[in-house]
N, C-alpha and C positions, 0 to 999 in steps of 0.2 A: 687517600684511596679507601681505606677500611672504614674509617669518620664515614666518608658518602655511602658506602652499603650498606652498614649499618643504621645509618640514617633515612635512606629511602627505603632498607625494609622497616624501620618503626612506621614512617608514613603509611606503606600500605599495609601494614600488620593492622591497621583499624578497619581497612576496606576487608581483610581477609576477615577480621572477628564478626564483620557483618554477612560475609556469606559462611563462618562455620553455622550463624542462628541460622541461618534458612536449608543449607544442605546436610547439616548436622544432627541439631535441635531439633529443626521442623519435619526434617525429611522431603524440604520442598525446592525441586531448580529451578529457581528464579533468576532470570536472565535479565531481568532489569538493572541489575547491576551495571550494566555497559551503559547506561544512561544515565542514572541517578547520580555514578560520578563524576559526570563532566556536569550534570545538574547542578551538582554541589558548587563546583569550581566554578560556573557560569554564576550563579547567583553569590558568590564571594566575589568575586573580581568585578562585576555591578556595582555592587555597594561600597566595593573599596574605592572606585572609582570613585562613586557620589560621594564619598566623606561621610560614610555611613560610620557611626562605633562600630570597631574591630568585632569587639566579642558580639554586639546583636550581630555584625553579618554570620559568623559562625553559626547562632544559633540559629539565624532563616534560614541559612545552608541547609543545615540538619532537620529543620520542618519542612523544607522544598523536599528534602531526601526522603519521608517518613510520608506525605502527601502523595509521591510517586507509589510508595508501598503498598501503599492503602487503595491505588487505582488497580494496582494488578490483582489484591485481591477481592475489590468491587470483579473486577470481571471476572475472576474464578470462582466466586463464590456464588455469585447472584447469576450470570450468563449460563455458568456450568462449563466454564469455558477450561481446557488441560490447563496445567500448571506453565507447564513450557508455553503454551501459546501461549497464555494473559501476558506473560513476561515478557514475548516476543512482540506481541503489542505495545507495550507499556514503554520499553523500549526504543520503538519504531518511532511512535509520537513523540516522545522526546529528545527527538534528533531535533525536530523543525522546532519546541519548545526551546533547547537550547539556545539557539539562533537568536530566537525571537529576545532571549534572556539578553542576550549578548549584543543588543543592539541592532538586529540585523547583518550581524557579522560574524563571520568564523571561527575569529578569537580576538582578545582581549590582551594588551600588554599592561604588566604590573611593574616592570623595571621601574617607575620612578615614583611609584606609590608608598605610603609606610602601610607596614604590615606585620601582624603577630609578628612573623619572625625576624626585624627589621629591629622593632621593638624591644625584641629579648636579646638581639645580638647588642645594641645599644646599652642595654642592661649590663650586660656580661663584656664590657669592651674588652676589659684584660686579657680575655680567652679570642685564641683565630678563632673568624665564623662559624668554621665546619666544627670546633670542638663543644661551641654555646649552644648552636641546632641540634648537637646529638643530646646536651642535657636534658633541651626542652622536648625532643620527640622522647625519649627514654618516660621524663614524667609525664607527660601527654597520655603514651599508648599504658603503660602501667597505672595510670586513672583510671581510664578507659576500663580496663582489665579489671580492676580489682572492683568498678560501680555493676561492670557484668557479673559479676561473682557475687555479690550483694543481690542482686535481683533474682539470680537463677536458683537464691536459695530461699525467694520466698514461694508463697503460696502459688501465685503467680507463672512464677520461675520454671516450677519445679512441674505445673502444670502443663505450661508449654513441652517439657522436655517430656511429661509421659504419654502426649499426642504425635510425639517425632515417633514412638517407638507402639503406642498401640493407641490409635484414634477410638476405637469400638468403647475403650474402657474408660476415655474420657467424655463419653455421650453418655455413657450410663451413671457416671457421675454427675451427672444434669448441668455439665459443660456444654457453650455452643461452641464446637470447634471454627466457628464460621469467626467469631470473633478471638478468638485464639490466633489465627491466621493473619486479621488485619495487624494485630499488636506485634506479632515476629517480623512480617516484613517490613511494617512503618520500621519498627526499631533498626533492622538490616539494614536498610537501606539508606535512613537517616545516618547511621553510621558510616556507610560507603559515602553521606555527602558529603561527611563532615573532613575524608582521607581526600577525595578532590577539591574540597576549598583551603588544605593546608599542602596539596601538590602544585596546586596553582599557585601561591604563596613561594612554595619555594621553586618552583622551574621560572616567575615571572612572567608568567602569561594564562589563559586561561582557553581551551581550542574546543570546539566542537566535536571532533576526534578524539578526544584526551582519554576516551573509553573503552576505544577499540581493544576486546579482548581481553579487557579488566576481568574478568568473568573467570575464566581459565587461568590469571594469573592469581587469583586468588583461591582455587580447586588448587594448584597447584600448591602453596603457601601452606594450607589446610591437610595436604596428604604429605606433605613434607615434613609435617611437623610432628604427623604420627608416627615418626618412622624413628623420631628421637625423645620421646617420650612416651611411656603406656600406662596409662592412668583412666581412671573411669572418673575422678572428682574433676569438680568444673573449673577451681584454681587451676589445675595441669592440663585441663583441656585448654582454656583458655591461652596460658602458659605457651605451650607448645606450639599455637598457631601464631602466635608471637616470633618465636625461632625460628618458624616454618619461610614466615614471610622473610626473615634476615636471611637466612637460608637461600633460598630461592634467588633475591638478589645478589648474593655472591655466585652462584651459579650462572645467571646470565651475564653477571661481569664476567666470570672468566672464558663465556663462551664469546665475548663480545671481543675481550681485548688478546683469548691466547686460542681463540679457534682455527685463527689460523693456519696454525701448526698441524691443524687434519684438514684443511680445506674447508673450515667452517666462514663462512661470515655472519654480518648484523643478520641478513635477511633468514638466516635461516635461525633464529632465536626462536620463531616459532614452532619449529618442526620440535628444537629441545625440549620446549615446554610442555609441548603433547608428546612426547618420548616419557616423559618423568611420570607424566599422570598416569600413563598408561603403565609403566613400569611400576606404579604405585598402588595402580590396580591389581596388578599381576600376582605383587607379594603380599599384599592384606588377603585375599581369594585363598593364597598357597597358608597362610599363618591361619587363617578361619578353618581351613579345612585341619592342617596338624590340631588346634587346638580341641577340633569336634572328634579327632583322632584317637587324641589325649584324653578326652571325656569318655569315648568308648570303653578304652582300655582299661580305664579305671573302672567303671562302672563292672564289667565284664569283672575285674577282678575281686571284686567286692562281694560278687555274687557267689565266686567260686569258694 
């Protein structure tokens, strides 16, 4: 039981580290997300199908993911189209894109495919499955982690993040934020493909739906995580939304398997989910405001 939650949150702790770049870093809500990762999983479960190399499908995963990015901010950028619509777009199209990936079919079964994880449990036989998969998601998302942490401290990096917090200063820096933008979302997104081509791996199938509402379980993952660590460097940012996501999935396990006890069921996981955010909203607002409190008061005092 613990192995699986903690195992399906490393899984989406990489769909989450790609919407902290976009709603964190960028300061942009991109709602492609609910596309890009059944993209992901559609174009894995394809290739695994064809007898494609393991690792090239991951990496077309991850450029199908980074390709979707790149359309939403073609359309924001050049159309002038809101951030949330180009997403909502972006999105919308690749529903029927998925399909089309998928054979013309809804989903795709992997039950008797080998696969990354197939492979590494084969690797690891002395170890039950569920304790070899948490090795591998553990070094998986902690790569992941630590290649964003590498990047966001370069030039680069460190650009994208002072365009999250003030665009004006990075135009007068003779940056185009237009291309600052394709590079966050491509990255985002391609990352969300790469968490749907290793969920599809491990659920054994690959579905057109596999999205629904990924979006909000990764806002969620993301706000959950600042609630257990506070940190301004990008290791503990990073970090945190890692927890955030384990987090998260223990919380809908136990709403799944002890909700009962208040009259909860499955169906109502989503009301949860949107309880936490909003309750997550609630207390960064009340912490923003004590700490602008706190700077008052100092300030005031300094003066007296």
């Amino acid at each position: 039981m613990i192995e699986g939650i903690f195992v399906e949150g490393l899984i989406y702790s990489i769909m989450a580290l790609g919407v902290f770049i976009t709603f964190r870093i960028l300061d942009f809500p991109d709602l492609t997300v609910d596309g890009s990762f059944p993209l992901g999983a559609a174009v894995m479960a394809i290739l695994v199908a064809n007898g494609v190399n393991l690792l090239l499908a991951v990496a077309l995963a991850f450029l199908a993911g980074v390709v979707a990015g790149l359309i939403t901010a073609i359309i924001h950028n050049k159309l002038h189209v809101p951030n949330l619509l180009a997403g909502i777009l972006t999105m919308t199209m690749l529903w029927s894109i998925n399909i089309r990936v998928l054979g013309n079919k809804p989903n795709l079964p992997l039950i008797r495919q080998e696969t990354i994880l197939t492979r590494f449990n084969e690797l690891l036989s002395s170890l039950p499955s569920e304790w070899s998969l948490l090795i591998f998601f553990i070094l998986l998302s902690l790569g992941i982690k630590l290649l964003l942490d590498l990047f966001f401290k370069t030039d680069l990096g460190l650009t994208l993040g002072a365009m999250g917090n003030n665009q004006q200063m990075v135009v007068t820096q003779g940056v185009n934020p237009e291309t600052l933008k394709m590079i966050g979302l491509g990255l985002s997104n391609g990352l969300v493909a790469v968490s749907g081509a290793f969920v599809a791996q491990y659920n054994g199938f690959a579905d057109v739906n596999l999205g629904q509402g990924i979006i909000i379980a990764g806002l969620a993952s993301v706000m959950i995580g600042e609630f257990v660590l506070r940190s301004n460097r990008i290791g503990m940012l990073t970090l945190r939304v890692i927890l955030g996501s384990i987090l998260f999935r223990g919380i809908m396990y136990l709403g799944r398997y002890y909700g009962y006890y208040i009259n909860f069921t499955p169906n109502d996981l989503k009301l949860i989910t949107g309880i936490l955010i909003i309750a997550s909203l609630i207390v960064t607002k009340l912490r923003k405001q004590k700490r602008a409190k706190t700077i008052d008061l100092s300030a005031g005092g300094g003066g007296a």
